[in-house]
C-alpha positions in Angstrom: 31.9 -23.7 14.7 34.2 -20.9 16.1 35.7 -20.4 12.4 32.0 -20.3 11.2 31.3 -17.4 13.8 34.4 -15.5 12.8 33.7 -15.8 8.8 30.0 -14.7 9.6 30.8 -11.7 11.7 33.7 -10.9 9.4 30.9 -11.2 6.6 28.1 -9.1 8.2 31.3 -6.4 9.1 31.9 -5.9 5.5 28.2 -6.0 4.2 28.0 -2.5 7.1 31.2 -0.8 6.1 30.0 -1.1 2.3 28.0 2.2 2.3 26.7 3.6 -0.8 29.0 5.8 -2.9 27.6 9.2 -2.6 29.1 9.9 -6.3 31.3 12.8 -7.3 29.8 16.3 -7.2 29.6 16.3 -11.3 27.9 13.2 -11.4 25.2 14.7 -8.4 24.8 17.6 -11.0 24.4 15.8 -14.3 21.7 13.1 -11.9 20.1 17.0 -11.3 19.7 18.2 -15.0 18.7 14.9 -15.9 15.8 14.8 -13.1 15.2 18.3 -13.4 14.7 17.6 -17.5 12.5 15.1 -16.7 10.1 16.8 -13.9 9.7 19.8 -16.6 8.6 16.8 -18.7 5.8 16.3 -16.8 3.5 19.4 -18.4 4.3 22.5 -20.2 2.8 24.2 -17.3 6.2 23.1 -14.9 8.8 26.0 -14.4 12.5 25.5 -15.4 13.2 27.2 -12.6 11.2 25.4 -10.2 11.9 22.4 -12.0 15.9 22.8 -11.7 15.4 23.8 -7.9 13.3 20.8 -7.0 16.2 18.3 -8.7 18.9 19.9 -7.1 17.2 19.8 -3.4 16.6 16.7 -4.4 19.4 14.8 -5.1 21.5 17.0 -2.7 19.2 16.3 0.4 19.7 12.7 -0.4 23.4 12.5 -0.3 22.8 14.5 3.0 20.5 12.0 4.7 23.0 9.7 3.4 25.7 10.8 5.5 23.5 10.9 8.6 22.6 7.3 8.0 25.4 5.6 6.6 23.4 3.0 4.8 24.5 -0.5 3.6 24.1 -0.8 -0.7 21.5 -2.8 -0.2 18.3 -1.7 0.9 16.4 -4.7 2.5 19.9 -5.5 4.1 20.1 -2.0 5.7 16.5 -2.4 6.9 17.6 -5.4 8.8 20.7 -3.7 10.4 17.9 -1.2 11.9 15.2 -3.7 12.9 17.8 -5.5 14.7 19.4 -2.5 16.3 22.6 -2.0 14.3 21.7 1.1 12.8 19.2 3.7 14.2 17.3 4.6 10.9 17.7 4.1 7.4 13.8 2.5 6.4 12.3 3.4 3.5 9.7 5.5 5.5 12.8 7.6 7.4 14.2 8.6 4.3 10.6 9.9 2.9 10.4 12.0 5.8 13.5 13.4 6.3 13.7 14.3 2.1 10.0 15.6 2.2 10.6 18.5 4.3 13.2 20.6 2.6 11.2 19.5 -1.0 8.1 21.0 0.1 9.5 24.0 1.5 10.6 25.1 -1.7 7.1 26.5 -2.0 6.6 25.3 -5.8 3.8 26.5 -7.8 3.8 24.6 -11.0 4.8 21.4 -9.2 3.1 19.0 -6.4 4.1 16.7 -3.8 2.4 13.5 -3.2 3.3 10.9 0.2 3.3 7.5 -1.8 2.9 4.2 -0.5 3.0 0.8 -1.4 2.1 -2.7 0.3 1.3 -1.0 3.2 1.2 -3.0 6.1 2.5 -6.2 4.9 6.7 -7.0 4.8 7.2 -5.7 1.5 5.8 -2.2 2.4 7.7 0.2 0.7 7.3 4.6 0.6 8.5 7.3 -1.1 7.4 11.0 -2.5 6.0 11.6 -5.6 6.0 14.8 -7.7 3.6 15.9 -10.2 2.8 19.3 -12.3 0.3 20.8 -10.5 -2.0 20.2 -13.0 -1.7 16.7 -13.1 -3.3 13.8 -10.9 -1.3 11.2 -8.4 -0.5 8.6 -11.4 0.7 10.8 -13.9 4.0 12.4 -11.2 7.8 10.9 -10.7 8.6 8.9 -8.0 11.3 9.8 -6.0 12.6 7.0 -3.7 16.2 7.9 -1.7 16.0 4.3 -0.1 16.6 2.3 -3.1 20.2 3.3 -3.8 21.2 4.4 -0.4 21.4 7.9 -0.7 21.5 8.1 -4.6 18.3 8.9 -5.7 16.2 7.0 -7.8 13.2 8.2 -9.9 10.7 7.0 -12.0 7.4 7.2 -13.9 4.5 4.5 -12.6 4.8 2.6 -15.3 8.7 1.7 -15.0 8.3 1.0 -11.4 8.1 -2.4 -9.8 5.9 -1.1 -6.8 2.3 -0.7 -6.8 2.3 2.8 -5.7 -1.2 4.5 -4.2 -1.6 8.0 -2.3 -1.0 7.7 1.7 -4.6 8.5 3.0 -4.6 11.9 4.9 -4.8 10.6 8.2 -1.9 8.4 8.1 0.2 11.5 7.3 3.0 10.7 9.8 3.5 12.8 13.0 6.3 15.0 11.6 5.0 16.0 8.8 1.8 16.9 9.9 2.6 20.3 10.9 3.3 20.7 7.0 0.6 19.4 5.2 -1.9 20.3 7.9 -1.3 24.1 7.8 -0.2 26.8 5.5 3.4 27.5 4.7 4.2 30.9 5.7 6.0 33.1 3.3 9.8 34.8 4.3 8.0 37.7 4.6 4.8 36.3 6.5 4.6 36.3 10.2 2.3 34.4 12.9 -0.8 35.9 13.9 -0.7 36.7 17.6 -3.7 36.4 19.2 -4.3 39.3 21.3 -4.6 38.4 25.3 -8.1 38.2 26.6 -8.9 40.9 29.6 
């Protein structure tokens, strides 16, 4: 019994220190010209510009939430190092939020970003962002889900994904990223109104 104790923690110890491989900065920038390729794929109407910045936010923002979280390689197994209090976040839903923000302030105008959800509210619950061209509805966009590979972004059309994706409903937007997607974005060059005191 004692042996079995020691080969399981010595088991579980590995299966934590086995973090996802980041990748080597050229293999982050050929994963960003291929992404970026294929979100300028989407519709003539996409920017190359846009399209390259969106990639490279992307996949670098990833690697950076990465390094916050230290996740196992395996998804469902990091999810059960956080549920039983092993790790403080690394669910599917924690990586959404944390990559949505610097995506959508990017203030794209040829491309969209969609909150994405699938199984909700049963265990095999799963979310992620989804881009489309502006142009374009929810189903026709990329998935972009951070979760999967730890930290090494994974992308996809509908069709070659596994999950049945549908669009969050507005008023499950989660807290922190309601005071994104509930007001305008200010430009650089945009300031607050101040509301003048009342006499």
């Amino acid at each position: 019994m004692f042996h079995y104790s020691r080969l399981c923690f010595a088991l579980l110890f590995v299966l934590i220190a086995s973090c996802a491989n980041p990748g080597t900065p050229a293999m982050r920038d050929h994963q960003a010209r291929l992404l970026s390729r294929d979100l300028q794929g989407l519709s003539a109407t996409v920017n190359a510009q846009e399209a390259d910045k969106m990639a490279v936010t992307a996949i670098e923002q990833s690697i950076r939430i990465s390094e916050d979280y230290k996740p196992a390689r395996i998804g469902w197994l990091n999810n059960s190092l956080v549920n039983i209090g092993l790790k403080k976040r690394g669910l599917c839903y924690h990586w959404r939020n944390d990559l949505f923000p610097p995506l959508f302030k990017l203030q794209s105008k040829t491309l969209k970003l969609w909150l994405a959800t699938s199984n909700r509210g049963n265990y095999f619950e799963h979310n992620a962002i989804v881009v489309t061209a502006e142009d374009l509805p929810f189903e026709q966009g990329l998935i972009l889900d951070p979760w999967r590979r730890g930290g090494r972004l994974w992308w996809g059309h509908f069709g070659q994904d596994k999950y049945p994706w549908v669009l969050l409903d507005h008023k499950q937007t989660p807290v922190v990223l309601r005071p994104l997607l509930m007001r305008p974005l200010l430009t650089p060059n945009q300031k607050p109104v101040q509301k003048k005191p009342s006499n």
